[in-house]
C-alpha positions as CSV (number, residue, x, y, z in Angstrom):
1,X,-2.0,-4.7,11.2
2,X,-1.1,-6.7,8.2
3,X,0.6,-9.7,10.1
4,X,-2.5,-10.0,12.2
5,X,-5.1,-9.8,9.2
6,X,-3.1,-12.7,7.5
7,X,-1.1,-14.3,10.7
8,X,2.1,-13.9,8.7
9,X,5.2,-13.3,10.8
10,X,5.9,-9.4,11.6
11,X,10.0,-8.9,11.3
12,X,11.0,-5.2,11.9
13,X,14.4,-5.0,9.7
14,X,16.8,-1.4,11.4
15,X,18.9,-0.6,9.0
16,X,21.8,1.0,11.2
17,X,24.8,3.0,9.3
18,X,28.0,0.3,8.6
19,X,29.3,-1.3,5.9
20,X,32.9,-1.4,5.3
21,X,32.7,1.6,3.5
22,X,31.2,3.9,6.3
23,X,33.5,2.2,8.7
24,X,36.7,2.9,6.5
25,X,35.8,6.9,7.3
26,X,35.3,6.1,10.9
27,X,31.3,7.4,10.6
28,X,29.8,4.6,11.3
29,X,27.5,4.3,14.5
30,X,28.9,2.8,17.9
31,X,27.8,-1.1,18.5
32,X,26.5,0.4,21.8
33,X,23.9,3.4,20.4
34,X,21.9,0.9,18.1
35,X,21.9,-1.9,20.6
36,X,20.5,0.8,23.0
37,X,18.0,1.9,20.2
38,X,17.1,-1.8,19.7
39,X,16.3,-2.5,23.2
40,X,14.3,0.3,23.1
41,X,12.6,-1.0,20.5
42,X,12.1,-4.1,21.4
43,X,10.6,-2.8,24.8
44,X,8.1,-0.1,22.9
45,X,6.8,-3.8,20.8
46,X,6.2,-5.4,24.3
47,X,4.3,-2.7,25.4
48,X,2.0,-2.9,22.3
49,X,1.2,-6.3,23.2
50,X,3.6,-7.7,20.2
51,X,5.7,-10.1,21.5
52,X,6.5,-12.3,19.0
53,X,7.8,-10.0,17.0
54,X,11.4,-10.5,14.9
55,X,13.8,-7.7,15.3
56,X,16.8,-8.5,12.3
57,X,20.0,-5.6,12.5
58,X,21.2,-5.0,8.7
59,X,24.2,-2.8,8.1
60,X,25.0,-0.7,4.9
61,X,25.6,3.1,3.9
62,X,22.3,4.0,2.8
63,X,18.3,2.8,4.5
64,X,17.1,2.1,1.1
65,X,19.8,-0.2,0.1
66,X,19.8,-2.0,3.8
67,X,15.9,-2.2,3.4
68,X,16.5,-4.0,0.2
69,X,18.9,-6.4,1.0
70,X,16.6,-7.2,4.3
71,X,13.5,-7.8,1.6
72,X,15.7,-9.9,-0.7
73,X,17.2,-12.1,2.4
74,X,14.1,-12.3,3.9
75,X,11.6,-13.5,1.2
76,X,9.2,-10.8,2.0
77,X,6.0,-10.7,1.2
78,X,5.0,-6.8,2.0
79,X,7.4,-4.0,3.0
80,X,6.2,-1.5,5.3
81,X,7.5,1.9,5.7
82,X,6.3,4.8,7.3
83,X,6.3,8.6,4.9
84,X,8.5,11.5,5.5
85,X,7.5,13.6,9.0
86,X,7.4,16.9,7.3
87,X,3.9,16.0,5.1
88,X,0.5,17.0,7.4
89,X,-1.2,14.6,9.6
90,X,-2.6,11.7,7.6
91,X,-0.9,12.4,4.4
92,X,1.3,9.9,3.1
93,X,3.8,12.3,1.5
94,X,7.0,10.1,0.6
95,X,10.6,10.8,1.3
96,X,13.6,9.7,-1.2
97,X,13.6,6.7,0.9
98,X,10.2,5.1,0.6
99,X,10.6,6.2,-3.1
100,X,13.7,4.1,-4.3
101,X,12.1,1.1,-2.0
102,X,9.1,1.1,-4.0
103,X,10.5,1.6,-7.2
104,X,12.8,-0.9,-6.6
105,X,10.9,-3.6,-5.2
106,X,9.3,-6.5,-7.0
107,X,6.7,-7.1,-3.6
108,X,4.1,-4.5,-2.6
109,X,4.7,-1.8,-0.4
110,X,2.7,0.1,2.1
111,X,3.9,3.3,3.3
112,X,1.8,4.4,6.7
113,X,0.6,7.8,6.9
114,X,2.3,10.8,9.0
115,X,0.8,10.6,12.2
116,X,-1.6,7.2,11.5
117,X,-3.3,5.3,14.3
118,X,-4.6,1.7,13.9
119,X,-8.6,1.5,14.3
120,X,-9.2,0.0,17.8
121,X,-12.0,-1.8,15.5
122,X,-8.8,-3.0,13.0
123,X,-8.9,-3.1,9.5
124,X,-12.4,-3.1,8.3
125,X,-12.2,-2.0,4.9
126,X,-8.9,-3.2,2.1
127,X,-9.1,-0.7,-0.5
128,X,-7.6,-1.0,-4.1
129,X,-6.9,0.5,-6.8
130,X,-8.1,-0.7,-10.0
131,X,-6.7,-0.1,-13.8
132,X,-7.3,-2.9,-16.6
133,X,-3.8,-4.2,-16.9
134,X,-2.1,-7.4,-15.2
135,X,-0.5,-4.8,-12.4
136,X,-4.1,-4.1,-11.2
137,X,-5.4,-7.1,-11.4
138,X,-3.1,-8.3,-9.6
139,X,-3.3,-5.7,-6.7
140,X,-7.3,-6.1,-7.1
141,X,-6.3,-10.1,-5.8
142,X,-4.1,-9.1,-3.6
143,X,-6.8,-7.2,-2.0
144,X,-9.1,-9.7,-1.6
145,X,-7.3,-12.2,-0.4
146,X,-6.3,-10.0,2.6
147,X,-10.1,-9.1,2.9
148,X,-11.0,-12.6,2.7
149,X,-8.7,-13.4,5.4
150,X,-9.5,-10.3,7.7
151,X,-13.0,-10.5,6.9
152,X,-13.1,-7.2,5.9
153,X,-15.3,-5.2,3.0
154,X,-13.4,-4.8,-0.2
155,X,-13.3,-1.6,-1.9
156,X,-12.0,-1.6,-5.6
157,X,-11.7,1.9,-6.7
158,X,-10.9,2.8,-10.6
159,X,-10.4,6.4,-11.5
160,X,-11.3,8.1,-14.7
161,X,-10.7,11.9,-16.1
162,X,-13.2,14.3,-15.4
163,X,-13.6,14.4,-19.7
164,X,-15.2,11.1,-18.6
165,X,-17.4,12.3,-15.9
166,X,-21.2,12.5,-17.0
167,X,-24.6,12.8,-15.8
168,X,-26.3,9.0,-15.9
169,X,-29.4,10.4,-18.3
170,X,-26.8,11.7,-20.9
171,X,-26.2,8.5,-22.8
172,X,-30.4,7.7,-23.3
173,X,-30.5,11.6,-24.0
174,X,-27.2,10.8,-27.1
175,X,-29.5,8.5,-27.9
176,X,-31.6,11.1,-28.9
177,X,-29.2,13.4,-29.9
178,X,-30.2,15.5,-27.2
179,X,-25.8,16.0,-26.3
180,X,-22.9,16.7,-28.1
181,X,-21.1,13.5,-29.6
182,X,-18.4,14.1,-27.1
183,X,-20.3,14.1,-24.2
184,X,-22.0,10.9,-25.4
185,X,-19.0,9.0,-25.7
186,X,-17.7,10.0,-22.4
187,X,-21.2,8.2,-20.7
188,X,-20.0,5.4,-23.1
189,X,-16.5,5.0,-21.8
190,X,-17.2,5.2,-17.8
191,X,-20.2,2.8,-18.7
192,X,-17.4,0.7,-20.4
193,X,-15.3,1.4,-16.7
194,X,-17.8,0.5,-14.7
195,X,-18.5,-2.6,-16.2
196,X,-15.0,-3.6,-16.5
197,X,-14.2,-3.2,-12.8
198,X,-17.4,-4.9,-11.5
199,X,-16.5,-7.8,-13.9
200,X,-13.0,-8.1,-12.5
201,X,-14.2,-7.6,-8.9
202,X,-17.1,-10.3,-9.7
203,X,-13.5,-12.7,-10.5
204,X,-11.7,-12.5,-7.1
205,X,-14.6,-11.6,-4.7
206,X,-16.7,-14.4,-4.2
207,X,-18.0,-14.6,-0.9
208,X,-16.7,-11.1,0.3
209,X,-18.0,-7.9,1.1
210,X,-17.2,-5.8,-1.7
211,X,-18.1,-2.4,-3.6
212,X,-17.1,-0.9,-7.0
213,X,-16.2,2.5,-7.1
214,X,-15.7,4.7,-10.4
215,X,-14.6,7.8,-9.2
216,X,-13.7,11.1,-11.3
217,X,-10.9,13.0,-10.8
């Protein structure tokens, strides 16, 4: 989905279990089983229409560290894995895996939900989330630069405490010291949020679709 929203090149990287340690103990897997697997592969791509799709074979004892070197040796620009099969349908519960790769990485990573089906519509809607500091204004970009290019609608969420959560007549009624203090200064500060956000969104959105969300959780 994100190769055809930006036209970037799609290379699946299999991370098969070599190196020369593995191979000193005699576990590693046969040349035969993951040239099978990758045919197979390559024949499930063709089915989905992708045909122009990169297969690369990187070798080393553990997936996260053979994902890593295939990010660093192939410049990549987004790493996408898919979450650990024992979360629900659609939930995007992470295994040890998808954890060191994100932690570890300096480029963004997407991990697909269990079970997740591409829209037939495709991406409509690129969603992110917003915090005042250079990390998410820099996912916030990131965002709309994939919606610009997809011409989708761009969602920029920003989450705030539930101390912050307030009814939208309690700061005119602090005003007149209808509330307690506290409650007045949490209209203040998601005022202050909402501001913010639409201010940053109003920076990287020209042109595009978009919608600020201030949610409370």
């Amino acid at each position: 989905a994100a190769s055809r929203l930006t036209g970037a090149p799609l290379i699946v990287a299999v991370v098969v279990h070599g190196g020369p340690v593995v191979r000193h103990t005699g576990r590693d897997v046969s040349e035969g089983d993951y040239e099978r697997t990758i045919e197979h592969l390559r024949q499930g791509l063709h089915r989905r229409g992708l045909r122009d799709v990169e297969v690369r074979v990187f070798e080393d004892h553990t997936a996260s560290r053979g994902i890593a070197r295939a990010r660093d040796e192939l410049l990549a620009g987004l790493v996408v894995l898919g979450s650990t099969r024992r979360g629900a349908v659609g939930s995007a519960l992470l295994g040890s895996t998808a954890e060191r790769v994100i932690h570890e990485s300096s480029c963004p990573v997407a991990v697909v939900p269990n079970g997740h089906e591409a829209p037939a519509e495709g991406v409509r809607v690129i969603g992110a989330a917003f915090t005042p500091t250079a990390e998410g204004r820099e996912a916030l970009h990131a965002a709309a630069i994939l919606a610009r290019a997809g011409g989708a609608r761009l969602r920029a969420i920003t989450v705030l405490d539930p101390a912050h959560g307030y009814d939208r007549a309690g700061l005119m009624a602090d005003q007149h010291h209808e509330i307690a203090p506290e409650v007045g200064e949490a209209a203040r500060h998601r005022l202050s949020a909402e501001a913010e956000l639409r201010d940053a969104v109003a920076e990287v959105a020209e042109g595009i679709d978009s919608e600020p969300d201030v949610l409370v959780n």
